[in-house]
DRENVEX-81184 format. One record per residue (C-alpha): x negated, y, z negated. Coordinates in steps of 0.5 Angstrom, whole numbers, plus 500, padded with zeros to 3 digits. Each point is the difference from the previous one (the first is absolute). Layout:
% DRENVEX-81184
XYZ;...
END
This chain:
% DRENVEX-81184
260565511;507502497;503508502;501503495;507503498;499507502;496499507;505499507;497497505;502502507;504494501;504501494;509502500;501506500;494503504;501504505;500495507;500493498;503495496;496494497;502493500;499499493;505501494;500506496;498500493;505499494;495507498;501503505;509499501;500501493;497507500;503502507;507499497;497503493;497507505;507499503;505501494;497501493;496508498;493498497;502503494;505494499;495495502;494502495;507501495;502493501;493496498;495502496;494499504;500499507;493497504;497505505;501495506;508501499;499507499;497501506;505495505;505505497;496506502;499498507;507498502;504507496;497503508;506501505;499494505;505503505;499505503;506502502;502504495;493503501;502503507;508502498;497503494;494504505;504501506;507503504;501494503;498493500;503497506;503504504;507500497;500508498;496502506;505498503;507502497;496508499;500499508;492502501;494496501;495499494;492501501;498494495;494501501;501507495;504495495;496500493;500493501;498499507;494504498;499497495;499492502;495505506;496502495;499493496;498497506;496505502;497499493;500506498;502497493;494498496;499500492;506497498;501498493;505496496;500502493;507496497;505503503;497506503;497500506;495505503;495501506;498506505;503500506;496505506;504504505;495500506;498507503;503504506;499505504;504504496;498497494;496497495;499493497;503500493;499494495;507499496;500497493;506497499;503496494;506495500;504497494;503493500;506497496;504493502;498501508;502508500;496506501;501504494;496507501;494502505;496506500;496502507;495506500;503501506;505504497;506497504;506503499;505497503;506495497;496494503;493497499;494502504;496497505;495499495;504496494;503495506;493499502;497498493;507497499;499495506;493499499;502496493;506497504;496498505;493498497;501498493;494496499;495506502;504504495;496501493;504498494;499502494;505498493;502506497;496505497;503499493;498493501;492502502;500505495;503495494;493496502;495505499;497500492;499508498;493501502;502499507;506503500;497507498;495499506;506498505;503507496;494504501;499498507;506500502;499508497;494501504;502498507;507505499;497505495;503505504;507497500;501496494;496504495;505504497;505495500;496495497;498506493;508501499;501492500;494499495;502506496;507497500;497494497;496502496;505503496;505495495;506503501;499502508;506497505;496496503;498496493;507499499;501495506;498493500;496498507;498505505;503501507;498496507;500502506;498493503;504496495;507500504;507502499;503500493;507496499;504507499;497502507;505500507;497496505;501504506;495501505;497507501;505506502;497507499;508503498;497507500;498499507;507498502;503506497;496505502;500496509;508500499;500507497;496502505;505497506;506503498;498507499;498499508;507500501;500494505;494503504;494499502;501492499;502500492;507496502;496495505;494500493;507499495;503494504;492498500;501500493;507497499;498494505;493500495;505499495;505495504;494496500;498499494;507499498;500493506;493498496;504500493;494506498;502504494;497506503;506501505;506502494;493504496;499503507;507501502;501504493;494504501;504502507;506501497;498505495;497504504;506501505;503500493;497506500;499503506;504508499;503499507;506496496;501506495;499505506;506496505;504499493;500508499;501501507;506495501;497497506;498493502;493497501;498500506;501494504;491498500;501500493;506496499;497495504;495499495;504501494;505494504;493495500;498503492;507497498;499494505;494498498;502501491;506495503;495494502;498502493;506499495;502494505;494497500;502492497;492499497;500506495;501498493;506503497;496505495;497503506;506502503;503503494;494504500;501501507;508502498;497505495;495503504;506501507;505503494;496505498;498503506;508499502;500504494;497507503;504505503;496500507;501493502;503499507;506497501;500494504;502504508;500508497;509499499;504498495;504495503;507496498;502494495;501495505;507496498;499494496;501494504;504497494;507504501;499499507;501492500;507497499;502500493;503493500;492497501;498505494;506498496;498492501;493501497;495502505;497506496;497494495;495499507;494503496;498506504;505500506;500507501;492501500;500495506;506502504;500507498;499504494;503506499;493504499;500507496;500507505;493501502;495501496;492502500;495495504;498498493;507498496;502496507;493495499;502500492;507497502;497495505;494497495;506500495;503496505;495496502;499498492;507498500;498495506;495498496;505497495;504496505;505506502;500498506;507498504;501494498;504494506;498494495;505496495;505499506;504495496;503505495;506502501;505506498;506498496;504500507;496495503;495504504;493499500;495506498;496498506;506502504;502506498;492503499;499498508;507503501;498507496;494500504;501500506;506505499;496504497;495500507;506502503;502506497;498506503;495505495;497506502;493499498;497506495;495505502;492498498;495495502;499496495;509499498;500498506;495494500;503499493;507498504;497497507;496495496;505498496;505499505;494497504;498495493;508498500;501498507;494495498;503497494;506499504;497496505;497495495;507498498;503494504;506501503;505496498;508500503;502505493;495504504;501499507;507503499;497506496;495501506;506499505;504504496;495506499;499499508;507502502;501505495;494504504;502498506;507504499;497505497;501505506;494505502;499503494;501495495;498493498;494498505;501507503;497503494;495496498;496505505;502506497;497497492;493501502;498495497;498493501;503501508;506495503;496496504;496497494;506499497;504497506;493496502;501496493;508500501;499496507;495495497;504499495;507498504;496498506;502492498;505501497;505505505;496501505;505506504;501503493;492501501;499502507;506506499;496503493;493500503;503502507;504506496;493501497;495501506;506504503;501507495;498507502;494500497;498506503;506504498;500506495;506501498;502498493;506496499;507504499;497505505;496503494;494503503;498504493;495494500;497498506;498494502;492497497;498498506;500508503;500504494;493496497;493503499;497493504;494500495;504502494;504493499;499493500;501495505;507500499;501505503;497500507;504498506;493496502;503496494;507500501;499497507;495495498;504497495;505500506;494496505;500494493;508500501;499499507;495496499;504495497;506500503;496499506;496493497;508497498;502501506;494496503;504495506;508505500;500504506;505504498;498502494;492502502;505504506;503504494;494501495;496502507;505506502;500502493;493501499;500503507;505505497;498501493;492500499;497506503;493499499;495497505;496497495;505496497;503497506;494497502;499497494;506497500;498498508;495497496;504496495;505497505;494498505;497496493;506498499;502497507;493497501;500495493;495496501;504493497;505501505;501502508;501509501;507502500;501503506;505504499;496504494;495500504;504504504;502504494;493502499;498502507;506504500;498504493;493501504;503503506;503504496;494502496;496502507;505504502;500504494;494501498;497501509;500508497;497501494;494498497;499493496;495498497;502493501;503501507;494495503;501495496;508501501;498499507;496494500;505496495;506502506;496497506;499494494;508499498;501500507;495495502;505495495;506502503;498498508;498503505;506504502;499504495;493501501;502502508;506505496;495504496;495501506;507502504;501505496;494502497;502508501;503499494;497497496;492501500;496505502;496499507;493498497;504495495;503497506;494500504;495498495;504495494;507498504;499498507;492499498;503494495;506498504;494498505;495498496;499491500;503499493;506503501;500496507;498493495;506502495;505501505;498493505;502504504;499498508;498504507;506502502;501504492;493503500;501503507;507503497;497503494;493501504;505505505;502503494;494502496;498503507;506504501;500502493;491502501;502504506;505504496;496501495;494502504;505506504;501502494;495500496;494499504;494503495;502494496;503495503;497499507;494495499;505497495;505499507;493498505;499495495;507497499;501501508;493496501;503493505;506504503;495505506;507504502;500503493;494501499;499504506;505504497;498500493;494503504;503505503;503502493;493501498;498504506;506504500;499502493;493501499;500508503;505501494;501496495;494496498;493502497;493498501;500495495;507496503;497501507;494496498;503495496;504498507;493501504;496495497;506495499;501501508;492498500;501495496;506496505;495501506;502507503;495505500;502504505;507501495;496501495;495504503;506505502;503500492;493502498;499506504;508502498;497501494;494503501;505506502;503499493;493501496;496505497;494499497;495506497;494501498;499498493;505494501;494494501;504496495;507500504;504493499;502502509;492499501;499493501;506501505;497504505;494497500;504493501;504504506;493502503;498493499;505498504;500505506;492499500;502492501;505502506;496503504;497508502;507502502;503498494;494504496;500506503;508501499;500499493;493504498;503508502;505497495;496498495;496506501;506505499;503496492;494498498;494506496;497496496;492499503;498493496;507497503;498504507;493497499;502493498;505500507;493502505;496496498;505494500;502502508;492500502;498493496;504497506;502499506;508502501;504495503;495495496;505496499;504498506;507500501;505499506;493497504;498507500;493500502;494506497;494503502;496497493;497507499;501504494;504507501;495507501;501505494;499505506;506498503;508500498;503498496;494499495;497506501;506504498;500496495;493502496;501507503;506499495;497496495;493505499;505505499;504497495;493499496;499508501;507502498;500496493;493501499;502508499;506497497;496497494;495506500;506504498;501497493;494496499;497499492;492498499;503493498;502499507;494502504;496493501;507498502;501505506;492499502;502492502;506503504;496504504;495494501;507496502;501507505;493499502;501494502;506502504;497505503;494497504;504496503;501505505;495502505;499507497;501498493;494501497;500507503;508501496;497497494;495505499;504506502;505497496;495500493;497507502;508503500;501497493;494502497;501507503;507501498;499496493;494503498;503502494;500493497;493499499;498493496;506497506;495504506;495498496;502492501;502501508;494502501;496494497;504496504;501502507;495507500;
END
């Protein structure tokens, strides 16, 4: 039997869990892409009849089928993303949305009706302790796969969707083909002759009498009467009918919440979490923007009227003050976020125009910030800096020059006319105002080809020293310019013509001096030297491969640190110690300077690959000149990958290189803290493995001052030792003793220095030579009065045991015992199985070894179960039972009335006297069938003495004596024991 159109089986595309194998219908793609693209108001405009099976696919298919903008648009967070930039861990279980899909699969949704493109349903919020169940009626419109509006009588106020609307959303995206699907209202109603009209009126009348009557006599009023407004128009409106061609397709933003959360936050001032709620906010917009939703410029304008507004902009204007530095902070991520905006490459041109307007009239408001709170100097035009013979041959016909190499930029404006200029800039770009290196064949009247000449300028204008003006926004403005220009040039191929330029330019920032040509490129606060340099090196590499080495080596060795300004002028100090971190770009960290140094590096040491001198020379410079940890071992990194090419053999010497680097890691890094520092160590002990043995013998040599005692214990001498290395290296008998010795001798400095965490690391490692580990032993002895725990002690007890050497280890244990003190309540302590192992094992030793350890056990532990658990161990067997050195037993158990046991229930029955008083102290009702089977486990113990009835029941009559007062507990006693 044919399906009909408006029915989906569960197979079917599209549903919620399976794909089927049969293709989809030409209805069903024609009236998704419809659903997709076109307002139902054009499609009933374009033909004049449209059969209901068509009206109905296009219906189905308008619902969202995603549902991740259902989740951007009902939560915080949609993936981790902005719980971790706000540095807090994020509950989903509370998210909107998280709710939501509980509650749909909790099937609390139910009722569910699609009428054309509105969707409604009830949605049950299941009782709590502190609340009852509420049943929700929600309504969703639709159009072209968007949420247009909802409504949910939850009466949710929050910028986002309730739980409520996301479940009865998700159920329709999930579970289509249960969802009941009606055409339009209009639709159903042009059906209905008059008759049945009146009676769907009156029906409709009578089940919402109380609601709908008063409207329903004002509309029959006015349409009784001829000159009424309502007669005027043709048609009446519908709800159902879908969006009409004059309507914005966006999905649903509630704006009034959004200005008034904002208002909200900022009139917090920064407390009570409203600036970690604001970057909430911003990250919301940034993932929109990410999605190409038009929500995020709307609801970027929103938050930008509101700070727009907010009266602390007059009041800091009135007082001559600057904002403060949380609130600046904002302002820097507001302007930032409006810079994705303006610069985004898939707005359309009218878009940016209305962006453009809306950013100059705020521009235009007296209260609108500047860009750092200070007016700033004009920097100088880059155009007067260059020689005038370069000018004077044409340069200036190199479309846009100065906007890439540095355009001369007006003194400091508001936040706002900075963000005009750059999306005036970026139209500009828009129409091919780039700096264009192509039509290498046109030449000047004298001959020189343009190309030449624009490559010449630029890379003069690279190497000219600019100070960098105040303000955020013009500085990213400048970096990404210049940043954008080394770019272009390297995508020209160097000819001789160019090859003599970059010579040329090379030894004219060689001769420079200290504070000028390459020397100054430090001070220009932009795009820093080692770029500009990198690019340089690769560029002369083929062609002078001296003149290359001498830039970059130039390069790595300025004073990055130094904070004197050029000619002594110290008005301005240098950025890198005179910067706020978290108020300037990237540009301006050291952090970056240094990793722009490591690529330099980095090539300079993948070129030198094979020249000993030259690796020789590279190392020592980055010995000298790079001064954070992090980014050495990378470089040790990549001259390990480097020297280790699978298509060829290792280069030893840079193998060599690589180790060196490493070493020089471990020791800066032995005595602050690294996150990073295990692996650093671990890749050390790999590094040198690939150079040899030696180097591997040299490490543990000289470990002191490179690994902490526990790294070298448990990571370098446990792998020097391990059978890989033993395999990787081929190494032979008389090699592996070598390094066995020095992995022992390291083991047992360790141990002297750090036995708590370094001696069963050192028994181990000294397992087959008997000398040391006797003195690995005496160490451990040595130390256990002073400086080792219980649980250290423990460990070593057990793995002596576990070797074969009870007696050792049985001396261990009761080293312990003395360190351990286990009170009354404690019955879950992680040393309880310790102690009972220890007592296991003294038991097993003989009737010596037993009466020596339990006064021992007696004095550390009041906890009475674990006391209890102890003695009835100790009388299940013989002591000695397991015999050991030929020693022979009697066979018969141990008497409770004689020593040790009998200190040992002595101490057991007052264990459980002491902590039964305890408990009554502060006893609840709930507890009180809890405490009646403890006395039972009390009793038991008890009658295990020849006396102990007569205890038990002196005992019971104590309590119900002194604790008469809790009558219901006495009663429970008395019930139990009489």
């Amino acid at each position: 039997k044919p399906r009909p159109f408006y029915q989906i089986s569960p197979g079917c595309p599209y549903t919620a869990n399976n794909r089927c194998a049969s293709p989809e219908s030409l209805l069903d793609i024609a009236a998704r892409k419809v659903a997709e693209k076109w307002p139902f108001q054009r499609v009933e405009e374009r033909f004049e009849r449209i059969p209901e099976p068509v009206q109905r696919r296009i219906v189905y298919w308008s619902f969202p089928r995603s549902e991740r903008e259902i989740c951007m648009y009902s939560s915080f967070n949609t993936g981790g993303e902005e719980s971790a930039s706000s540095g807090e861990n994020v509950d989903e279980t509370r998210l909107p949305f998280r709710r939501g899909i509980a509650l749909l699969e909790s099937g609390c949704v139910d009722n569910v009706l699609q009428v054309g493109f509105h969707l409604s349903g009830t949605v049950t919020e299941p009782a709590t302790p502190s609340e009852p169940e509420i049943v929700c009626s929600v309504a969703i419109s639709f159009d072209r796969c968007k949420i247009t509006s909802v409504t949910c009588g939850c009466g949710n106020k929050d910028i986002f969707y309730c739980a409520h609307v996301v479940a009865l959303s998700l159920y329709r995206v999930r579970r289509p083909e249960q969802v009941k699907l009606h055409l339009p209202i209009s639709e159903t109603l042009f059906q209905m002759n008059r008759d049945q009209l009146q009676k769907f009126v009156q029906y409709l009348i009578t089940v919402h009498h109380t609601e709908v009557l008063p409207t329903a006599q004002k509309l029959a009023d006015e349409i009784l009467s001829q000159n009424s407004e309502i007669n005027q128009v043709h048609g009446a409106p519908d709800p159902t009918a879908g969006a009409s061609v004059d309507d914005e397709n966006c999905w649903h933003l509630d704006e009034e919440q959004v200005q008034e959360q904002v208002k909200l936050f900022l009139s917090q001032g920064g407390y009570h979490g409203s600036g970690k709620q604001l970057n909430l906010l911003f990250s919301k917009v940034r993932e929109m923007l990410k999605m190409r939703d038009s929500n995020g410029a709307r609801m970027l304008t929103l938050i930008t009227e509101q700070f727009m507004a907010d009266p602390r902009l007059a009041l800091w204007r009135q007082q001559g003050t600057t904002m403060t530095d949380k609130y600046r902070q904002l302002w820097d991520e507001l302007g930032a976020l409006w810079m994705c905006i303006v610069l985004n490459p898939h707005c359309k041109l009218e878009q940016k125009a209305a962006w453009l307007r809306q950013l100059k009239k705020w521009n235009s408001v007296d209260v609108c910030p500047l860009e750092d709170g200070n007016h700033g100097n004009e920097l100088p035009n880059l155009t007067n800096a260059l020689p005038q013979d370069l000018l004077h041959k044409g340069v200036t016909s190199i479309t846009n020059l100065e906007g890439w190499v540095g355009h001369p930029l007006d003194p400091i404006g508001t936040l706002f006319s900075t963000l005009m200029e750059t999306g005036r800039g970026d139209e500009d770009s828009l129409q091919g105002g780039f700096l264009d290196f192509s039509g290498t064949e046109t030449r000047d009247a004298e001959g020189e080809s343009y190309l030449a000449l624009a490559v010449e300028t630029a890379l003069m204008g690279l190497g000219q020293q600019r100070i960098m003006p105040d303000g955020l926004y013009t500085q990213e403005k400048v970096c990404r310019n210049e940043e954008h220009l080394i770019a272009k040039l390297q995508e020209v191929d160097l000819d001789d013509t160019l090859v003599k330029i970059f010579r040329k330019q090379a030894v004219f920032l060689l001769e420079g001096g200290p504070y000028s040509g390459l020397g100054e490129l430090i001070y220009r606060e932009s795009v820093p030297m080692h770029t500009f340099a990198k690019y340089l090196f690769t560029c002369l590499l083929p062609h002078d491969a001296e003149l290359a080495y001498k830039i970059a080596l130039r390069a790595m060795r300025l004073p990055v640190l130094e904070s004197m300004a050029p000619s002594g002028d110290m008005s301005r100090p240098h950025h890198i110690v005179s910067v706020v971190p978290n108020r300037y770009p990237r540009w301006f960290t050291l952090s970056h300077i240094e990793s722009q140094q490591c690529e330099l590096a980095s090539t300079m040491l993948t070129a030198a690959k094979g020249d000993a001198r030259r690796l020789e020379t590279v190392l020592e410079t980055i010995q000298k000149n790079i001064h954070s940890s992090s980014h050495i071992f990378k470089l040790a990194q990549d001259a390990f990958k480097i020297a280790t090419l699978m298509d060829s053999l290792p280069d030893i010497t840079l193998l060599k290189v690589s180790l060196e680097l490493g070493l020089q890691v471990m020791r800066m890094t032995l005595s602050t803290l690294n996150w990073r520092r295990r692996e650093m160590v671990r890749w050390l002990v790999t590094c040198a493995t690939e150079v040899g043995v030696y180097a591997l013998d040299s490490i543990m040599q000289s470990w002191f001052t490179l690994f902490t005692p526990t790294e070298a214990t448990s990571i370098v001498a446990t792998t020097v030792m391990s059978n890989s290395t033993i395999v990787r290296l081929h190494l032979d008998c008389h090699q592996q003793e070598n390094l066995a010795s020095s992995a022992r001798t390291l083991a047992l400095q360790c141990a002297m220095k750090d036995p708590q965490n370094c001696a069963l690391s050192a028994l181990t490692l000294c397992e087959k030579d008997h000398i040391a580990f006797e003195t690995a032993y005496q160490i451990v002895l040595d130390a256990a009065t002073t400086g080792m725990s219980y649980t250290q002690l423990f460990t070593i007890a057990r793995y002596m045991e576990h070797r074969g050497y009870p007696m050792r280890a049985y001396k261990l244990a009761t080293l312990a015992m003395v360190h351990l003190n286990l009170s009354y309540n404690q019955d879950t302590h992680p040393a309880i199985n310790d102690v009972l192992w220890a007592c296991a094992l003294s038991h097993s030793l003989g009737k010596n070894e037993l009466a020596a350890i339990i006064p021992l056990v007696v004095k550390s532990v009041k906890c009475a179960t674990v006391l209890s658990d102890i003695l009835r161990r100790c009388t299940l067997t013989t002591p000695g039972m397991v015999a050991l050195h030929s020693r022979r037993n009697s066979g018969k158990l141990m008497s409770l009335d004689k020593a040790p046991l009998r200190q040992l229930l002595d101490a057991t029955i007052g264990a459980y006297i002491n902590t039964t008083h305890s408990r009554l102290t502060h006893i609840s009702p709930r507890h009180y069938s809890e405490f009646i089977e403890f006395l039972s486990k009390a009793r038991e113990t008890f009658l295990m003495a020849h006396d102990g009835h007569i205890q038990f029941t002196q005992f019971i009559d104590n309590l119900k004596q002194i604790y008469k007062g809790k009558k219901k507990l006495m009663m429970l006693v008395r019930e139990r024991f009489g």
